[in-house]
Structure formats: structure tokens, C-alpha cells
C-alpha positions as CSV (number, residue, x, y, z in Angstrom):
1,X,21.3,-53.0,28.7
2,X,21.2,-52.9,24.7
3,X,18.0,-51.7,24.9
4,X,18.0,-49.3,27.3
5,X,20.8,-47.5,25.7
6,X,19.0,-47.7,22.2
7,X,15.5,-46.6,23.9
8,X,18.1,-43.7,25.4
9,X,19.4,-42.6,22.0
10,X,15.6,-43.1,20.4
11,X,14.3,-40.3,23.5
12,X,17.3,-37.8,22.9
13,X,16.9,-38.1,19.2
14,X,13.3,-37.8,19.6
15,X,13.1,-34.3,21.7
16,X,16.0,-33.0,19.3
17,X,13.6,-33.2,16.7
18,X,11.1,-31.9,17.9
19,X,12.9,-29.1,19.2
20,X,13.9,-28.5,15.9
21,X,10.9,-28.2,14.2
22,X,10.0,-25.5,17.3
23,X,12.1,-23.1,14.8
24,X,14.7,-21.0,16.9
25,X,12.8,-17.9,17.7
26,X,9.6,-18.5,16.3
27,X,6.6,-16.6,17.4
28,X,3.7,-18.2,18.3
29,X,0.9,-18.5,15.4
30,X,-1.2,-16.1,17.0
31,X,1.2,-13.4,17.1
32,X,2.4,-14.3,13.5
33,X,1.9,-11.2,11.5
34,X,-0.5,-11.9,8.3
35,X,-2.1,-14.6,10.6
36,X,-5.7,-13.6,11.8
37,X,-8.1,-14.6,14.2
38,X,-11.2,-16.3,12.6
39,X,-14.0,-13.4,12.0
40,X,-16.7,-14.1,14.8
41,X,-20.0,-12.2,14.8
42,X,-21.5,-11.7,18.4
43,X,-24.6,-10.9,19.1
44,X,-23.9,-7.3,19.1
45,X,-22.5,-7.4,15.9
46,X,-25.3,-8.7,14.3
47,X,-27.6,-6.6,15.7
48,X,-25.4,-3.5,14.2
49,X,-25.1,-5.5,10.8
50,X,-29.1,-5.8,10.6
51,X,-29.7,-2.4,11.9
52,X,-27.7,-0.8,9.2
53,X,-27.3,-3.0,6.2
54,X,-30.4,-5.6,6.5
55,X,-32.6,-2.6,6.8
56,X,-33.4,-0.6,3.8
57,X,-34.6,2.3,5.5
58,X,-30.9,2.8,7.4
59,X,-30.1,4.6,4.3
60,X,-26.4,2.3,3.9
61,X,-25.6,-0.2,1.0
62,X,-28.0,-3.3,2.2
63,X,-27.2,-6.8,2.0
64,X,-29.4,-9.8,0.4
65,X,-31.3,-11.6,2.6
66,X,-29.5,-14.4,3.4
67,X,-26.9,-12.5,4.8
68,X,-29.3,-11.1,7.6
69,X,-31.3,-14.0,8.6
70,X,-29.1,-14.2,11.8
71,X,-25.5,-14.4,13.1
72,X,-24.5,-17.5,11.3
73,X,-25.9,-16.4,8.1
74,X,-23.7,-12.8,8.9
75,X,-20.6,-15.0,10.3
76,X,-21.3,-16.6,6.9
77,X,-20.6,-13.6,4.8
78,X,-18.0,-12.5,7.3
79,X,-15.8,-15.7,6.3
80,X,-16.9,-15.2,2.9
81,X,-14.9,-11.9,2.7
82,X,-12.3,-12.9,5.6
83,X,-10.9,-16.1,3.4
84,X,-11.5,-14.5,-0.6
85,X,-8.2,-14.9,-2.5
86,X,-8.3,-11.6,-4.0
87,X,-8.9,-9.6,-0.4
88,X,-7.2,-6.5,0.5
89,X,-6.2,-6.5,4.0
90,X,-5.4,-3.2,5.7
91,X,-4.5,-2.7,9.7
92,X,-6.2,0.9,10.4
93,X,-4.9,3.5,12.7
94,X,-7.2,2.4,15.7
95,X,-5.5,-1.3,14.9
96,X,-9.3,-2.8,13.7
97,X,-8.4,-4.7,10.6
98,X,-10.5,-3.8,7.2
99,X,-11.0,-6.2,4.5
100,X,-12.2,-5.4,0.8
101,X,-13.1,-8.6,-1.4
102,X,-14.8,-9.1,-5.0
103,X,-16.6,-12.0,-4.2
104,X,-17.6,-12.5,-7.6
105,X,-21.0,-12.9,-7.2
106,X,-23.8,-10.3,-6.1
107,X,-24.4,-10.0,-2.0
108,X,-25.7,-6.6,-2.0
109,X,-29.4,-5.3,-3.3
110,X,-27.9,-2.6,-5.4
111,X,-26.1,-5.2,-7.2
112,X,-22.5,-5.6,-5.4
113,X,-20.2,-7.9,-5.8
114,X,-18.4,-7.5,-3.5
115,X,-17.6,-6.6,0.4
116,X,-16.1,-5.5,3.1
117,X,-15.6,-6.6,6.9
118,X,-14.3,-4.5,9.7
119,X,-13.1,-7.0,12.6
120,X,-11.8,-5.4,16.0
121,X,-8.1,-6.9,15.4
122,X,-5.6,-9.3,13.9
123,X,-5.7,-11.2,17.8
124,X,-9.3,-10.4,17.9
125,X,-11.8,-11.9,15.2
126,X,-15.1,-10.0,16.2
127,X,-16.7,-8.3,13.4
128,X,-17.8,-4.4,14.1
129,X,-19.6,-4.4,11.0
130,X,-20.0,-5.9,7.4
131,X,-21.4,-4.6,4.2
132,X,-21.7,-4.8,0.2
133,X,-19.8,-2.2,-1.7
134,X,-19.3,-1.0,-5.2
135,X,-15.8,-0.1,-4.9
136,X,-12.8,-0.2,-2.8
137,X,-12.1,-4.2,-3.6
138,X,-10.2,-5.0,-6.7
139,X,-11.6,-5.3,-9.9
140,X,-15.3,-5.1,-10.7
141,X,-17.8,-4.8,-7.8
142,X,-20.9,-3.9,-10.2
């Protein structure tokens, strides 16, 4: 009986823990604001991202060639900008999240340094487009 009443006590203990730690209220991580989906480039996407910026006659900034081998190589860059500590992070009007990174080292042909990453939301990792730039991320993109 000892041990029934202790394995009793152990349970109720046990759940009120870990109802604890469930936080009163607490949103799920995926609704957490400042918490975003993992960028994802689709076949789509990297067919928009070679079009226009692995193809120097598109006329846009252009990135180095081992960004545009393929998807990974773009989901590469992508998580790149996406994870930088110094990234801006904006949520724009049509909700489609914009990041701006110095990267610190050059990813475009012109020289950049740095990039941005357009994905379709916070919930919603996939990438609508990537690209070097020479401004609009802190510090130095030249």
C-alpha cells in the first residue's frame, strides 16, 4: 500500500510539473512573435532566384556562383541571411517578412557583402526571392 500511495504522490507531482513548465497562457512556438519558420526555397523559388540574380543579363544585383548552383546552394544563402546576428527583420504590409544582413564577406559579383531575403511569412518560411545588396543592412555592404 506504501508504494502505491508514494507511486500516487510521484504521478501527481509529476503532471504538476510538467504543467508548470506549459507556462499559463503560453502561445505555441509557432505563433511566438520574433519566432520564424526556417527559410525554405522551392523549386519555384529558385527558378525566380536564377532567373533574376544568377543571370547577368536580368539586369538585377547578381549573386556568386555558388549561390545559384541549385536550391540547396540558394536555401544555403537563404539561412545565411535568415540566422546573421546583425539582420534587420521587418514584417511588410502584405505580411511577407524582409531580412537585410552584412554577412561580412562578399556574395554578390559587384562586390556585396551583404543580402537580403524576402520569405512569404513569419508561419511560412518559403523564400520569394534573395539577392546581394550594397545597402539597406547595417554597416558596410561594399
Amino acid at each position: 500500500m506504501k508504494n502505491t500511495s508514494q507511486l500516487a504522490i510521484l504521478c501527481a507531482v509529476s503532471m504538476a510539473v510538467l504543467t508548470g513548465c506549459q507556462g499559463i497562457g503560453s502561445k505555441p512556438a509557432e505563433s511566438q512573435v520574433g519566432v520564424d519558420a526556417q527559410c525554405v526555397v522551392t523549386a519555384t523559388g529558385y527558378q525566380h532566384i536564377f532567373a533574376r540574380h544568377c543571370t547577368a543579363t536580368s539586369g538585377a544585383s547578381q549573386l556568386l556562383p555558388q549561390y545559384c548552383t541549385n536550391a540547396t546552394a540558394a536555401q544555403n544563402f537563404c539561412r545565411m541571411v535568415q540566422n546573421a546576428p546583425n539582420k534587420t527583420r521587418v514584417v511588410q504590409p502584405d505580411n511577407r517578412v524582409r531580412y537585410d544582413a552584412n554577412l561580412n564577406q562578399i556574395v554578390g559579383t559587384a562586390g556585396e557583402k551583404c543580402g537580403r531575403l524576402i520569405v512569404e511569412s513569419a508561419a511560412n518560411g518559403t523564400v520569394v526571392t534573395e539577392f546581394p545588396e550594397l545597402n539597406g543592412a547595417p554597416g558596410n555592404c561594399s
